[in-house]
C-alpha positions as CSV (number, residue, x, y, z in Angstrom):
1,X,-12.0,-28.8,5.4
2,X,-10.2,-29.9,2.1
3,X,-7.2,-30.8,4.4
4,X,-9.0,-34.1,4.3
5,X,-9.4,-34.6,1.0
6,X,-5.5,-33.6,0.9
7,X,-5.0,-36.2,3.4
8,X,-6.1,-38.5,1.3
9,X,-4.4,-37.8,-1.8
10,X,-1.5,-38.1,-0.3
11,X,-1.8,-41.5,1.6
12,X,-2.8,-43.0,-1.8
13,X,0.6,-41.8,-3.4
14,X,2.6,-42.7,-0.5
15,X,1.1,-46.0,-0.5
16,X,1.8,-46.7,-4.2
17,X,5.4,-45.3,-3.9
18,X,6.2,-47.7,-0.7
19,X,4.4,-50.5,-1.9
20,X,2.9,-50.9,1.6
21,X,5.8,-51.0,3.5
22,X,5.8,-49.2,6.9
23,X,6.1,-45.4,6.5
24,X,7.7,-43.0,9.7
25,X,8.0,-39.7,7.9
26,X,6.1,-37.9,4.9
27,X,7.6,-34.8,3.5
28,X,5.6,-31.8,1.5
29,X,6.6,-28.6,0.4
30,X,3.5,-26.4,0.6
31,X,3.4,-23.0,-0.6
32,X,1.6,-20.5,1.1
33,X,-1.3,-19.5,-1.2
34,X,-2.1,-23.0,-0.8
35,X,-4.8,-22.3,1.8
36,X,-3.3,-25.3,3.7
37,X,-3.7,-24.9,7.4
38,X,-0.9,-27.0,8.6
39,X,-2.1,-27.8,11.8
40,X,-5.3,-28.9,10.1
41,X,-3.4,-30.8,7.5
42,X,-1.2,-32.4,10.2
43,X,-4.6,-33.6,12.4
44,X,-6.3,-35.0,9.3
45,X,-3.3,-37.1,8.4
46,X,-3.6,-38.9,11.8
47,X,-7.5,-40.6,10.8
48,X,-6.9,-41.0,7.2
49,X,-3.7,-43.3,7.9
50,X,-5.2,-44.6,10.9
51,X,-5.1,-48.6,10.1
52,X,-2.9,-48.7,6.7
53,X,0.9,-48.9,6.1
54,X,0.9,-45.7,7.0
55,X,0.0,-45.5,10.5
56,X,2.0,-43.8,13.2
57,X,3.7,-41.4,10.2
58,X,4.4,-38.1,10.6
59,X,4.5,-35.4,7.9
60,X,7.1,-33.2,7.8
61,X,6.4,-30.1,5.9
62,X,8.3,-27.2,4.5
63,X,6.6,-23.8,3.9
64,X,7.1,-21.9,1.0
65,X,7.1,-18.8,0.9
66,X,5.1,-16.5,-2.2
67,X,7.3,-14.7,-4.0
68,X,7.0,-12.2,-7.1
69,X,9.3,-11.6,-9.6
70,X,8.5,-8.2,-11.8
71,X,9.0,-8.8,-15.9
72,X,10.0,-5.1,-16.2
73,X,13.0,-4.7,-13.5
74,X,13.6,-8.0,-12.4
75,X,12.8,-7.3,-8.5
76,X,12.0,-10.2,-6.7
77,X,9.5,-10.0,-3.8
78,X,7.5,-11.7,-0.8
79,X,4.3,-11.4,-0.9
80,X,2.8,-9.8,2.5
81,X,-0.3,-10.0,3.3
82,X,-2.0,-7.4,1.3
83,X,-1.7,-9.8,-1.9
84,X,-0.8,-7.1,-4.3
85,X,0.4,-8.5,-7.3
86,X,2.3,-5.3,-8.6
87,X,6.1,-4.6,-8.4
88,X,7.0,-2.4,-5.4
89,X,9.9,-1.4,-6.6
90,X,8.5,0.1,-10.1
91,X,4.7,-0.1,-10.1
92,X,4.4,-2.6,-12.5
93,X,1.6,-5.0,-13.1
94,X,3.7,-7.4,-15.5
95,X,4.8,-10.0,-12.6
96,X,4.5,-13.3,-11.8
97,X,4.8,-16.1,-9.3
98,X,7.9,-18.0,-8.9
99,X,6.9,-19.8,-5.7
100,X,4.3,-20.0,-3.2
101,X,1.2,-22.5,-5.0
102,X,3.8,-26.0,-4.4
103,X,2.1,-28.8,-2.5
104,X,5.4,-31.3,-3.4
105,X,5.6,-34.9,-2.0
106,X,9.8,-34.5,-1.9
107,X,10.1,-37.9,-0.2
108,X,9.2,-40.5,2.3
109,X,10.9,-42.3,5.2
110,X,10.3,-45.8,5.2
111,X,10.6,-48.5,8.1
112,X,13.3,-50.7,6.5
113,X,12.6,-54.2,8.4
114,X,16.2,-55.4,7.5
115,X,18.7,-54.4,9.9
116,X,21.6,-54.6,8.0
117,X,22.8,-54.7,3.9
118,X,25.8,-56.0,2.3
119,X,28.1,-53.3,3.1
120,X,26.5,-52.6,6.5
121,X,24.3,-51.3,8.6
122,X,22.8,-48.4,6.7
123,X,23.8,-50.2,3.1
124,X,25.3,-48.6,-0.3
125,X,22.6,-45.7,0.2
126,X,24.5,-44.6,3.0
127,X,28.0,-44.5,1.2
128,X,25.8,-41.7,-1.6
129,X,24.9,-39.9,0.9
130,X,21.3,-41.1,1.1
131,X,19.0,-41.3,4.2
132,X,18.3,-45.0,4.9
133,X,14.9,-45.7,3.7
134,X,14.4,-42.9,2.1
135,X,12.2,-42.8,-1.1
136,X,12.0,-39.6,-3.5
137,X,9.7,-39.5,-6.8
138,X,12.4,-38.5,-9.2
C-alpha cells in the first residue's frame, strides 16, 4: 500500500511548511493515473499523523482528471478507461498528457492560536482575500 509511504511524505512537508503549528486541513490535487486510492490515502493519513502537529487534520483532495491533447489537431480529450493514448478524433499517435500524473500539496489550514490581529478578527489576510491560516507553497 504506497498510500503510506504517501502519507508520509506528505506529513514531513506539512510539518516543515507549518513549523509545527496545529494543522485542520491538508489539500492535494491528485491526478488520476496516480494510482492513489483516496479512501486508502485518506485512512493512512489518520496513523501516520496520529501524535504530531498534525493530528486530527483532514485532507482535502481534488481529483484530476487525465486528459490528452493530440499534436496533429489540437483535440483535447479524457481519458476513459481503455487508456488509449491515440487521438479519437484523427487517429493520431502524436499526443500527450496535459493533466492527470499531479499529486500537488496546493495548501494547508493551520489552527491559528491568536484570536484576533491588528485589523481584526481574521487580520490583513482577510482584507486580500485570503483564508485565515492558510499556507500555500508559492
Amino acid at each position: 500500500m504506497h498510500e503510506v509511504s504517501l502519507c508520509r511524505q506528505l506529513a514531513a512537508a506539512v510539518t516543515r511548511a507549518t513549523g509545527g503549528r496545529p494543522v485542520e486541513t491538508v489539500y492535494l490535487r491528485v491526478g488520476e493515473l496516480r494510482q492513489v486510492v483516496p479512501e486508502a490515502l485518506e485512512y493512512a493519513w489518520t496513523f501516520v499523523v496520529r501524535g504530531t502537529p498534525l493530528s486530527g487534520s483532514v485532507l482535502e483532495l481534488d481529483h484530476v482528471p487525465a486528459v490528452l491533447v493530440c499534436d496533429d489537431c489540437t483535440v483535447s480529450t479524457r481519458l476513459g478507461p481503455e487508456l488509449g493514448f491515440r487521438c479519437p478524433a484523427c487517429g493520431s499517435a502524436r499526443t500527450h498528457l496535459t493533466s492527470g500524473e499531479e499529486f500537488v500539496l496546493t495548501a494547508v489550514d493551520v489552527h491559528d492560536e491568536t484570536p484576533s490581529g491588528p485589523s481584526g478578527p481574521l487580520g490583513d489576510d482577510a482584507q486580500r482575500g485570503i483564508p485565515h491560516g492558510a499556507l500555500s507553497p508559492s
